[in-house]
PyMOL CGO cylinders between C-alpha atoms (Angstrom):
from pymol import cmd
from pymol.cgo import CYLINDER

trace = [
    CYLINDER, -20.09, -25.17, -19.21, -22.18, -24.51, -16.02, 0.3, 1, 1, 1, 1, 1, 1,
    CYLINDER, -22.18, -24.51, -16.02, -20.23, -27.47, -13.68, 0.3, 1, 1, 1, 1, 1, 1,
    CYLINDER, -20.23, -27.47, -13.68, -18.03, -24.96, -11.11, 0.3, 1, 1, 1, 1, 1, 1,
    CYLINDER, -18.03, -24.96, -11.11, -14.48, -26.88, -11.11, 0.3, 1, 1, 1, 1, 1, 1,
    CYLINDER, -14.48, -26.88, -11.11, -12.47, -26.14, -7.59, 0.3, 1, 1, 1, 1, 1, 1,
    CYLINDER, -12.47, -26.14, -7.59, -8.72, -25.28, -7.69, 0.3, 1, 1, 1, 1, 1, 1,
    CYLINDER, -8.72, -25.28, -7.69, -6.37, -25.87, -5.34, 0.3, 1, 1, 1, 1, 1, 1,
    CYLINDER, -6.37, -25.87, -5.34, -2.77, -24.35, -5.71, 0.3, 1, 1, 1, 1, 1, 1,
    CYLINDER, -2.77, -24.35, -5.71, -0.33, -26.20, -3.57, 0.3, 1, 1, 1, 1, 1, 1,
    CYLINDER, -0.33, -26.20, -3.57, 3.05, -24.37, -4.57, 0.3, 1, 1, 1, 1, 1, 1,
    CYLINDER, 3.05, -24.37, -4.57, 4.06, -21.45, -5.74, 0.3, 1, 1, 1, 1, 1, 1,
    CYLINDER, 4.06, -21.45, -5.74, 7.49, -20.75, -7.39, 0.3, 1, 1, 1, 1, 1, 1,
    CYLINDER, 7.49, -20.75, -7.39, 8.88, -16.93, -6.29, 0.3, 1, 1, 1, 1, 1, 1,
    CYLINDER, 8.88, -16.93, -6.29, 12.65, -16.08, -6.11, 0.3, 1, 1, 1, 1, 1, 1,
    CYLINDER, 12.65, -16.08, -6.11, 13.34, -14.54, -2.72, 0.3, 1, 1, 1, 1, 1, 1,
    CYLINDER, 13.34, -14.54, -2.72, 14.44, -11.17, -4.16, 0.3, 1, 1, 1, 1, 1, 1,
    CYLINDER, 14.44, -11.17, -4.16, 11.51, -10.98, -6.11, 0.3, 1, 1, 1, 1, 1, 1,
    CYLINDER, 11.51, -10.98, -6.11, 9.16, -11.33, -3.05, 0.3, 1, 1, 1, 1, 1, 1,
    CYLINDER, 9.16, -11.33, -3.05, 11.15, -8.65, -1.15, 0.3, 1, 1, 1, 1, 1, 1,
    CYLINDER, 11.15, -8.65, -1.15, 10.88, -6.12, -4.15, 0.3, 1, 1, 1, 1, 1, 1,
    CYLINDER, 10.88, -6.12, -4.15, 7.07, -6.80, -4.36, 0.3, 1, 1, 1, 1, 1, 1,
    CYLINDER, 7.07, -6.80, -4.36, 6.66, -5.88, -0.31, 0.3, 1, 1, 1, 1, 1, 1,
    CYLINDER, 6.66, -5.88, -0.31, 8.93, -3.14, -0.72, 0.3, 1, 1, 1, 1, 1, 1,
    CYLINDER, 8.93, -3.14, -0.72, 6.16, -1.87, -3.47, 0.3, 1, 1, 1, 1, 1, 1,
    CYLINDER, 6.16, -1.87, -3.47, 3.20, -2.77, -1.34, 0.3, 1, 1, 1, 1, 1, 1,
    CYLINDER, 3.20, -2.77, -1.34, 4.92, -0.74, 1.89, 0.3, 1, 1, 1, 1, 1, 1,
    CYLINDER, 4.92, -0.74, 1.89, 5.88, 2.24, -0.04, 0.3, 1, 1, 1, 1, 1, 1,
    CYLINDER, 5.88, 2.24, -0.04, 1.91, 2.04, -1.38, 0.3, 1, 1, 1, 1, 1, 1,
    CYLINDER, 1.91, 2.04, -1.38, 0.91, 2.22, 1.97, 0.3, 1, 1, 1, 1, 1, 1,
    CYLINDER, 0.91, 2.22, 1.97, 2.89, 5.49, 3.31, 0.3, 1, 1, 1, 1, 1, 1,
    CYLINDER, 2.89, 5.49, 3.31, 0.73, 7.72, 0.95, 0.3, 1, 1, 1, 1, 1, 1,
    CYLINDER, 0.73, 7.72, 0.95, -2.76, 6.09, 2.08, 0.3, 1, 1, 1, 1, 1, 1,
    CYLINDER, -2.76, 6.09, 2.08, -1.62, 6.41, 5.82, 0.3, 1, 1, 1, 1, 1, 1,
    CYLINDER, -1.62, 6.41, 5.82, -1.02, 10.11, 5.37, 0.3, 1, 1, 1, 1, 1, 1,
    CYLINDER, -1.02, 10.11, 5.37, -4.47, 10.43, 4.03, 0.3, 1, 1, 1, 1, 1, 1,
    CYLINDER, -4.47, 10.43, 4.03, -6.00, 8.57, 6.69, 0.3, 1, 1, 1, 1, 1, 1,
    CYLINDER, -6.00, 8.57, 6.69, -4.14, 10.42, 9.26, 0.3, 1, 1, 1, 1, 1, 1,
    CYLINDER, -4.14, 10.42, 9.26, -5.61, 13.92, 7.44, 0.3, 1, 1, 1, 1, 1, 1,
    CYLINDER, -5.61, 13.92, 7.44, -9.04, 12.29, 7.99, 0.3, 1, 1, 1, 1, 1, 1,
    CYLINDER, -9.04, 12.29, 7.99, -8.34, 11.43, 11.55, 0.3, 1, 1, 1, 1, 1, 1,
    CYLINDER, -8.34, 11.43, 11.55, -6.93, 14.35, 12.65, 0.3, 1, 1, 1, 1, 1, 1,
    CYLINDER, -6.93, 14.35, 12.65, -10.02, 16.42, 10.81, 0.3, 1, 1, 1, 1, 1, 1,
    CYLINDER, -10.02, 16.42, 10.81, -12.95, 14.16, 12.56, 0.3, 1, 1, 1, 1, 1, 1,
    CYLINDER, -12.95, 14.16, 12.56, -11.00, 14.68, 16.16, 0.3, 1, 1, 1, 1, 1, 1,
    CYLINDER, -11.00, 14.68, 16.16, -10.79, 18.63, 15.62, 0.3, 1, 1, 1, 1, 1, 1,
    CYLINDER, -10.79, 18.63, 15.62, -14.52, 18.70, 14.62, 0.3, 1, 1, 1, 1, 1, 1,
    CYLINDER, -14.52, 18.70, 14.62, -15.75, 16.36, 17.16, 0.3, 1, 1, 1, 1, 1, 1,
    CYLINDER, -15.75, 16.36, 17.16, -13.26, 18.36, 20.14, 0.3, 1, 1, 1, 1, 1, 1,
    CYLINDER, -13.26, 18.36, 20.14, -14.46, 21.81, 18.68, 0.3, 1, 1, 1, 1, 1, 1,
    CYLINDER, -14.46, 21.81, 18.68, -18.15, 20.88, 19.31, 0.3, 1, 1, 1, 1, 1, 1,
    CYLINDER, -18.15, 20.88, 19.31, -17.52, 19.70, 22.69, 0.3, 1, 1, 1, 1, 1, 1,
    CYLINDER, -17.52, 19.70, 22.69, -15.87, 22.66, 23.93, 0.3, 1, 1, 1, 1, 1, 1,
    CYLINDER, -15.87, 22.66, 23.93, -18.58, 24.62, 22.23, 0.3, 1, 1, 1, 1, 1, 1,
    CYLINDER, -18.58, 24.62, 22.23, -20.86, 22.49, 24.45, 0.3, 1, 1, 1, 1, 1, 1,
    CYLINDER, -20.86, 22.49, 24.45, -18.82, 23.29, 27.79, 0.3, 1, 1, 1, 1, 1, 1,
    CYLINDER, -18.82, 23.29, 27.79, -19.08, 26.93, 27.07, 0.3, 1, 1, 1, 1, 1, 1,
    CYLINDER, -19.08, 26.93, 27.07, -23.01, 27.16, 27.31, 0.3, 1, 1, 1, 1, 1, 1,
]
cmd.load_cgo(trace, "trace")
């Protein structure tokens, strides 16, 4: 039970329309974590531009 065996898969069997449904599902995943990160983003800038203009105005 302790030898590691190695697979290799060579071929894998997916009908077109099946393939275009699953990257339909992983775009439409991605719009909600791309508004999130675009929150964050837009957070970090307005802290980091806030303490530079508090800098420029000593």
């Amino acid at each position: 039970m302790s030898e590691k065996q190695q697979v290799v898969v060579t071929d894998i069997q997916i009908p077109f329309l099946s393939m275009v449904a699953l990257m339909v599902k992983g775009v439409l995943a991605s719009i909600p974590a791309m508004i999130i990160v675009t929150i964050l983003g837009a957070l970090f800038m307005a802290v980091i531009g806030s303490m530079n203009m508090g800098m420029m105005m000593n």
